[in-house]
C-alpha positions in Angstrom: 0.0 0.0 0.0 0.8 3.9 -0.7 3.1 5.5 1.8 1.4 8.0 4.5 -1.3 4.8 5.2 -1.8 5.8 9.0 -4.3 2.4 9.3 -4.6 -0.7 7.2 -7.8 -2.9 7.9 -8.4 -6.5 7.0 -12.5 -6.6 7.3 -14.8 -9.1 6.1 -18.3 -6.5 5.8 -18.5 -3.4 3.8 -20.2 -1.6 7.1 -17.3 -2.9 9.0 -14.8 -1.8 7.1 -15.5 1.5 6.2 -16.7 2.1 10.0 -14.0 0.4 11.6 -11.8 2.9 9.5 -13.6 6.2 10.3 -13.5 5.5 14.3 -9.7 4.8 13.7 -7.6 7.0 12.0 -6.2 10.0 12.9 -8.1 13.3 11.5 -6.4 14.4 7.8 -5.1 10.4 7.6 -5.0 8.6 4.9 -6.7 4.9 5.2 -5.6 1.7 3.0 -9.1 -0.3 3.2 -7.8 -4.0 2.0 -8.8 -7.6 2.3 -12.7 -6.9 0.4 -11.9 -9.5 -2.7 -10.3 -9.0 -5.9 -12.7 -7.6 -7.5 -12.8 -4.4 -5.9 -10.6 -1.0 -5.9 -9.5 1.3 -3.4 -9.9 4.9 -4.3 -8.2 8.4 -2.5 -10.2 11.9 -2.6 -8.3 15.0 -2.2 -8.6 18.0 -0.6 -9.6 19.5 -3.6 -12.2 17.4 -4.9 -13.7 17.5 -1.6 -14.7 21.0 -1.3 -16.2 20.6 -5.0 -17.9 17.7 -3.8 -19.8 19.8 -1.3 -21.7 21.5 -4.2 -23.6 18.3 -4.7 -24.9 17.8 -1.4 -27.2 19.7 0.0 -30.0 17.4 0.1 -28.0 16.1 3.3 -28.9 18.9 5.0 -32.4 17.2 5.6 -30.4 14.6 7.5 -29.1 17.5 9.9 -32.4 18.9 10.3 -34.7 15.8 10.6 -31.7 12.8 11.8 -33.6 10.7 9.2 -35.3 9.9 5.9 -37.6 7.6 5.8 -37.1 4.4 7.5 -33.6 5.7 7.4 -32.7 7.0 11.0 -29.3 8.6 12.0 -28.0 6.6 15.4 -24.6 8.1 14.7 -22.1 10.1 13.6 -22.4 9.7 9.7 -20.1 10.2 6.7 -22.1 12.1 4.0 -21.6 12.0 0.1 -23.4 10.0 -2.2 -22.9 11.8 -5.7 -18.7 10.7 -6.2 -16.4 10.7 -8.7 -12.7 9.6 -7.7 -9.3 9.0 -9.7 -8.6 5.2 -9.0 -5.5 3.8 -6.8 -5.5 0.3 -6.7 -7.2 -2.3 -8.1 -7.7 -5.7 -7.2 -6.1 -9.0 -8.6 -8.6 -10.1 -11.5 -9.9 -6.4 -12.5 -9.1 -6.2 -16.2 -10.8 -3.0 -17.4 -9.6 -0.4 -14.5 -6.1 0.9 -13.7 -4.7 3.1 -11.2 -4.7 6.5 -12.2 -8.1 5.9 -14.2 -10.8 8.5 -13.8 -14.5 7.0 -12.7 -17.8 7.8 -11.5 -19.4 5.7 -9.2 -22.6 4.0 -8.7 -23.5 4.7 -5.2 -25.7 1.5 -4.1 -23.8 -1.9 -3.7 -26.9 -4.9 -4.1 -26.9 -7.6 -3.5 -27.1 -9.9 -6.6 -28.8 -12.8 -5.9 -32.5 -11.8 -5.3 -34.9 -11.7 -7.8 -34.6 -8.1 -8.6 -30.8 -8.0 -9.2 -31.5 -11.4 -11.8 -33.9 -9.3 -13.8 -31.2 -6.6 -14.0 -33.1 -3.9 -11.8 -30.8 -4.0 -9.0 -32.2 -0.7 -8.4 -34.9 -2.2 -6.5 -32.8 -4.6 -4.6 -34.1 -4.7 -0.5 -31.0 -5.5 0.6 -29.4 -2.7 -1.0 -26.2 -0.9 0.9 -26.4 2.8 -0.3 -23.2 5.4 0.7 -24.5 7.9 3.2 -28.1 6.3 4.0 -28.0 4.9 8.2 -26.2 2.9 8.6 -23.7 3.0 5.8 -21.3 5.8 5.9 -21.4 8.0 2.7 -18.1 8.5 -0.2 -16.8 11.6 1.4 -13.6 10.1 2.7 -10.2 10.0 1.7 -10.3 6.9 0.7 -13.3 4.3 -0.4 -13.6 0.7 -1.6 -15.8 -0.2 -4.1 -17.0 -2.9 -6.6 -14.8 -2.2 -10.2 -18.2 -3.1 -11.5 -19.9 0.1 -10.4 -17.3 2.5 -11.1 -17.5 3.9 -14.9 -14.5 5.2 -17.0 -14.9 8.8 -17.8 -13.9 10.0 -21.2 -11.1 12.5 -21.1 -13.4 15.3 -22.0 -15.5 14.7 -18.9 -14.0 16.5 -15.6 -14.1 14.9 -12.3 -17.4 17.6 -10.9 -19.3 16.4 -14.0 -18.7 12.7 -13.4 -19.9 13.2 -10.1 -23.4 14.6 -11.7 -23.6 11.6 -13.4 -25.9 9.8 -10.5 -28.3 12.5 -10.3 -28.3 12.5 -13.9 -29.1 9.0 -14.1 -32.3 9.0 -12.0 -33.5 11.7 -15.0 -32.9 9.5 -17.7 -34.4 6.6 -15.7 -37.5 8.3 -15.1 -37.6 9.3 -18.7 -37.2 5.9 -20.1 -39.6 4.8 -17.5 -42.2 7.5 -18.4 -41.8 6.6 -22.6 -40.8 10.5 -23.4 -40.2 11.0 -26.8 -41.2 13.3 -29.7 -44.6 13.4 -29.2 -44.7 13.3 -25.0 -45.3 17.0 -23.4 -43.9 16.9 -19.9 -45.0 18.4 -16.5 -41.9 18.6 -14.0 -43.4 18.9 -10.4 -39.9 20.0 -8.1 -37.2 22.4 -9.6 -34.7 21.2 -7.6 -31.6 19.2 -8.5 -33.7 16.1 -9.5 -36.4 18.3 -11.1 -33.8 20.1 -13.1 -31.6 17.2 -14.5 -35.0 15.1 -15.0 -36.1 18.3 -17.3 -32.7 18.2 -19.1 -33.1 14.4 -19.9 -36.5 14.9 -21.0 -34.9 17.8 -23.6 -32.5 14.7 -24.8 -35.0 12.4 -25.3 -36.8 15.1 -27.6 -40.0 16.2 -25.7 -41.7 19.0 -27.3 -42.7 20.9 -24.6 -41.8 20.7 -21.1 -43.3 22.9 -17.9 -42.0 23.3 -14.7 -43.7 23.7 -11.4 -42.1 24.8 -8.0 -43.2 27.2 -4.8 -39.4 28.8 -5.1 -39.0 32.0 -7.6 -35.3 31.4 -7.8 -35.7 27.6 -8.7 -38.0 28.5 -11.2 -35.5 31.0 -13.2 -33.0 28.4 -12.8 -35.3 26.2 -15.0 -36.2 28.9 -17.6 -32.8 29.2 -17.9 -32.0 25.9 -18.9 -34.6 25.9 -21.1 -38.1 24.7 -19.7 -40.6 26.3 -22.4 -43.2 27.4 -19.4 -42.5 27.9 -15.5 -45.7 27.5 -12.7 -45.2 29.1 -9.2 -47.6 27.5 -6.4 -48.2 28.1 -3.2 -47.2 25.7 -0.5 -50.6 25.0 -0.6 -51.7 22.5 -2.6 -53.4 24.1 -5.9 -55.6 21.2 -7.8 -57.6 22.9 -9.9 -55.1 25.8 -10.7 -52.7 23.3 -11.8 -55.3 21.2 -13.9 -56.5 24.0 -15.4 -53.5 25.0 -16.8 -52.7 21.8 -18.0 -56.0 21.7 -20.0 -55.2 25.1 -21.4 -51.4 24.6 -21.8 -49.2 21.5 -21.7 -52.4 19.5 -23.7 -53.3 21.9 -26.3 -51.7 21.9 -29.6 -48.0 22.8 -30.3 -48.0 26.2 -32.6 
């Protein structure tokens, strides 16, 4: 392992590992997590990646507020960062399509590939799912993580590092896009301009919709999504609206492109 390693760990569990790490070293240290198979990587973040990093994560800060989401409760002191993209270190034994020094964005939810959902290739789904920074598994914003080869993905050299890490949020756009059928033909109401509202809106401008409206309560979230193109922006009140919102879908978003 790399010089400067203040703790190596020989784990058997993901959890373990990465927690057993975290309570150990020294603050600023650098941690060599080993002993996880050969099929996985280890992978440093600097300082300076970390404090772009921090861009991407404000939806922690309903964590802070709340200790939980969901089923999801916070016991603990909890390593944040879910939305990653790191320069690779290490790799194991058998990984053919990796090496050190390659750039990747990684896919934050580990499955766990034998249940029915990861067999049907929608591992998405998978209950026993281990997901960075959701209780109890501590999030990617460390110096160092260890991760399956086959859910970190090569960026191309005209991709940076800050744009790899959009690729997750990115993702859940074009899933919900694919899932939806948008094409030509499909006119699309966005309900949320925040990050997932915004990058869902961009997906649904790549797979071709003809129109697409945005609805928020936030004036400044709203611009935002004019200015990345929605065609029409909605302000509501945090009340809920029914029948001003259908009525300007029967007047708008329905009625026939000029």
């Amino acid at each position: 392992m790399g010089a400067g390693v203040d703790v190596t760990f020989d784990c058997a569990g993901f959890n373990k590992t990465i927690t057993t790490a975290l309570n150990a070293t020294q603050p600023g240290g650098k941690v060599c997590l080993v002993g996880m198979g050969h099929s996985e990587m280890t992978v440093p973040l600097t300082a300076a990646a970390a404090s772009k990093q921090f861009k991407f994560l404000l939806d922690y800060l309903y964590y802070f507020k709340t200790m939980r989401c969901a089923d999801f409760i916070v016991k603990e002191p909890m390593v944040i960062g879910h939305e990653c993209a790191r320069i690779i270190e290490e790799v194991g034994s058998q990984i053919q399509t990796l090496v050190p020094s390659d750039r990747v964005a990684v896919e934050p939810g580990i499955s766990c590939w034998p249940c029915d959902h990861c067999k049907l290739g929608r591992y998405n789904l998978c209950p026993e799912m281990n997901f960075f920074a959701t209780p109890p598994v501590h999030g990617s914003l460390a110096n160092q993580i260890v991760h399956p080869a086959d859910l970190c993905f090569k960026l191309p050299d005209n991709v940076s590092l800050e744009e790899g890490a959009m690729c997750e949020p990115l993702s859940v756009g074009f899933h919900a896009c694919r899932r939806a059928n948008i094409g030509p033909e499909t006119n699309v109401l966005i309900m949320g301009a925040g990050p997932i509202g915004l990058v869902t809106m961009l997906s649904a401008r790549a797979f071709v919709a003809p129109r697409i409206v945005v609805v928020d309560v936030d004036d400044h979230r709203l611009s935002v999504a004019k200015s990345l193109g929605a065609d029409d922006i909605v302000k509501v009140s945090t009340n809920i609206q029914v029948f001003s919102i259908r009525r300007f879908l029967i007047s708008s978003i329905f009625s026939p492109l000029t």
